[in-house]
N, C-alpha and C positions, 0 to 999 in steps of 0.2 A: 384631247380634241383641240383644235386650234380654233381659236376666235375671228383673229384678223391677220390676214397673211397680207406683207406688203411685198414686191417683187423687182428690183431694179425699177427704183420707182423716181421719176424727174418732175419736177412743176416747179412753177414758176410764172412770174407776171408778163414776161417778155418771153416767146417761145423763142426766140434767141440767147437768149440771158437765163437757163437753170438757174434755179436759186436748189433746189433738194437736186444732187446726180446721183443717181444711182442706185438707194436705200432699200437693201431687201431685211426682213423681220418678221418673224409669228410670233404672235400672239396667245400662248394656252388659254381656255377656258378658265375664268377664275385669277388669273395674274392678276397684280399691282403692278405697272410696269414704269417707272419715270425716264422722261427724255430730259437730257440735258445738254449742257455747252454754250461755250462762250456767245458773249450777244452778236446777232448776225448771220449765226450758224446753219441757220435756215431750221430750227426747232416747230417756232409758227409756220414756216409754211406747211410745213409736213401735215401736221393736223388738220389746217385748212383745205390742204388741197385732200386730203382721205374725205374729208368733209362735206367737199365740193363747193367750196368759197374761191381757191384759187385753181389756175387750169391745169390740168395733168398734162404733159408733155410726155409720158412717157410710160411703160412699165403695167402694174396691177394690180389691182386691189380687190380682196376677197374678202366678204364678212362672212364665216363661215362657209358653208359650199356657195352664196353669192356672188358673183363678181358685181362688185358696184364701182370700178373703174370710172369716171370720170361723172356718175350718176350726179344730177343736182341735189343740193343740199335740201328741199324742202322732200324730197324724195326717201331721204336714209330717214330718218327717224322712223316710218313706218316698214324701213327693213333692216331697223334693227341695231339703227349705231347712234348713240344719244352723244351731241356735243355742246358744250358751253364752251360759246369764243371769248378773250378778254374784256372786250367792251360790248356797249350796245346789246346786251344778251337779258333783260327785262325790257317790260313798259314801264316807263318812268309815272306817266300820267293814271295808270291803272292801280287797280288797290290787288295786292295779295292775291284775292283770289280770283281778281276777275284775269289777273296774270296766267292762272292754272287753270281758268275755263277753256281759256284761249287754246293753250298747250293740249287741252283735255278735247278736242277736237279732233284729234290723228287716234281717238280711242273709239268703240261701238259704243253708240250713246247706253246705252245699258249698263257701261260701266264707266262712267264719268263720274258719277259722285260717289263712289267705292273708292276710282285711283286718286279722288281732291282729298278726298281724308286720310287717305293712305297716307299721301303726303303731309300731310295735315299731324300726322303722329310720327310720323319720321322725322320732323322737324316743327319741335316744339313750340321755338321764335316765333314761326309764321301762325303758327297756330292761333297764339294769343293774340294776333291782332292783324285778320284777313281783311276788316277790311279797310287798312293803312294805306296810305298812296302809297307804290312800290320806289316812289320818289326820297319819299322819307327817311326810309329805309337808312341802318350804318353800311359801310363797304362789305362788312363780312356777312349782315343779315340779302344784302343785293346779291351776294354770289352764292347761297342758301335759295334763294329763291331763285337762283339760275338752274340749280342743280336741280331741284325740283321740277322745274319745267321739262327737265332734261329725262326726268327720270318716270317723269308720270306714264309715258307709252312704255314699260318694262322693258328698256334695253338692254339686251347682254351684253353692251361692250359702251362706257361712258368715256370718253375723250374731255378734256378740260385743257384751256389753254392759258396760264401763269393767272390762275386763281388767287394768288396773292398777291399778286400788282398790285401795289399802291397803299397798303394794309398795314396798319399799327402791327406791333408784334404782336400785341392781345389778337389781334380780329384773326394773325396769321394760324395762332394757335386754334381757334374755334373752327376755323376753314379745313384744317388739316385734322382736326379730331372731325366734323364733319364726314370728310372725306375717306377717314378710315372708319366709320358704324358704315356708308356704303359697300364699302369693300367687305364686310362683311358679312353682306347682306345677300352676296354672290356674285355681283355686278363685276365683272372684267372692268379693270379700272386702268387708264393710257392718260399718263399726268405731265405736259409740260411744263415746265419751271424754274424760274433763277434760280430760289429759294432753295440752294443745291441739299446742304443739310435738310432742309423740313423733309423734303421727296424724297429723301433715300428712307427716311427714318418709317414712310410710312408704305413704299414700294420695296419688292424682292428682287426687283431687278432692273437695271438703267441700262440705257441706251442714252451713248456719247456722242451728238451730232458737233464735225468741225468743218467747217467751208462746206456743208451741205453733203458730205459725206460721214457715213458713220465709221465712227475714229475705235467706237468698243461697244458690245454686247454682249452681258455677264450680272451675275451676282450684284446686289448691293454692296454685300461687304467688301467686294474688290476694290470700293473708290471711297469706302468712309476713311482711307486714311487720306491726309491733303495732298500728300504728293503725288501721289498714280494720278490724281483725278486732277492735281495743277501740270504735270504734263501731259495727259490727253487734252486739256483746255488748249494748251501751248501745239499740240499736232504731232506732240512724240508718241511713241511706241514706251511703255515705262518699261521696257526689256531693253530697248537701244536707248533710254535716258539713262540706264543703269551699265550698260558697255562700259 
């Protein structure tokens, strides 16, 4: 079954100027899927714009038999596509859990304090101390409580966009074990990322965006060697690098 179908898909900030041309991709039920490629590539936009942060210009998008094509952003989480952007994706000023109350509003009041604990045992950190200003918080405990947020309305398909930005190796490693107990918890997981090595090691399979076209769609193992994956960064075909 296919989670997120994208289709000859364009956006961009200037509807003159694509920054993503083209980009078609499914998504199976249950994938780990990492995007990658050099900085520029147009990686962010792509998720932003599925997201509906940046404007589609083009193309389509399907969350399962939904089309949410160019749908606003406060709209998808209640059908069904959980994102955390890189920044700005907590309340600084808020504590813990009044972060997850917030979040806990796109659910039936009936079951708000079922999905805070939920949370609340999925992610130990937070547990211990709900109610810490979300300010205080390290890098890696702030993108734990993104993800949470993210995840409290039970989305089948969670989007993350370079969850390691800016992160000690330590925090990279917690973020990225993190991120693989969601995965297997059955959550369709769509991960952009510099951090080339972390995201392959914890996705089955990448997508190589270069000038805002996808350069490769395939297996992880096809690019953990350096060189396939330093000429699709570079725009080659590793068949004609190899000619």
């Amino acid at each position: 079954m296919t989670a997120l179908s994208v289709t000859d898909f364009q956006a961009g900030y200037d509807p003159d100027l694509p920054i993503v041309k083209g980009v078609s991709f499914d998504v199976q039920v249950g994938e780990a899927v990492s995007v990658v490629g050099p900085n520029g590539a147009g990686k962010s936009t792509l998720v932003k714009a599925i997201a509906g942060q940046v404007i589609c210009l083009g193309g389509r998008v399907q969350l399962g038999d939904d089309d949410i094509t160019g749908a606003p952003s406060h709209a998808l989480a209640r059908r069904g596509l959980g994102f955390v952007p890189q920044t700005e994706n907590i309340f600084t000023q808020l504590t813990i859990r009044e972060n997850l109350q917030i979040a806990a509003e796109l659910v039936p009041a009936s079951k708000r304090a079922d999905q805070i604990d939920k949370m609340f045992d999925m992610f130990p950190d937070l547990k211990e101390r709900p109610n810490a200003l979300a300010g205080a918080l390290s890098g890696g405990q702030r993108q734990m409580l993104a993800a949470a947020r993210a995840l409290l309305t039970d989305p089948p398909v969670l989007m993350l966009d370079e969850p390691s930005a800016g992160l000690s190796p330590k925090l990279v490693g917690q973020v990225f074990d993190t991120l693989r107990r969601i995965h297997e918890t059955g959550v369709t997981l769509i991960l952009v990322e510099q951090n080339v090595r972390a995201a392959l090691e914890i996705t089955t399979r990448a997508l190589v965006l270069v000038d805002g076209a996808l350069a490769h769609d395939g297996p992880t193992e096809a690019l953990r060697d350096g060189k396939t994956l330093g000429q699709l960064f570079l725009g080659q075909s590793p068949e004609r690098a190899q000619a």
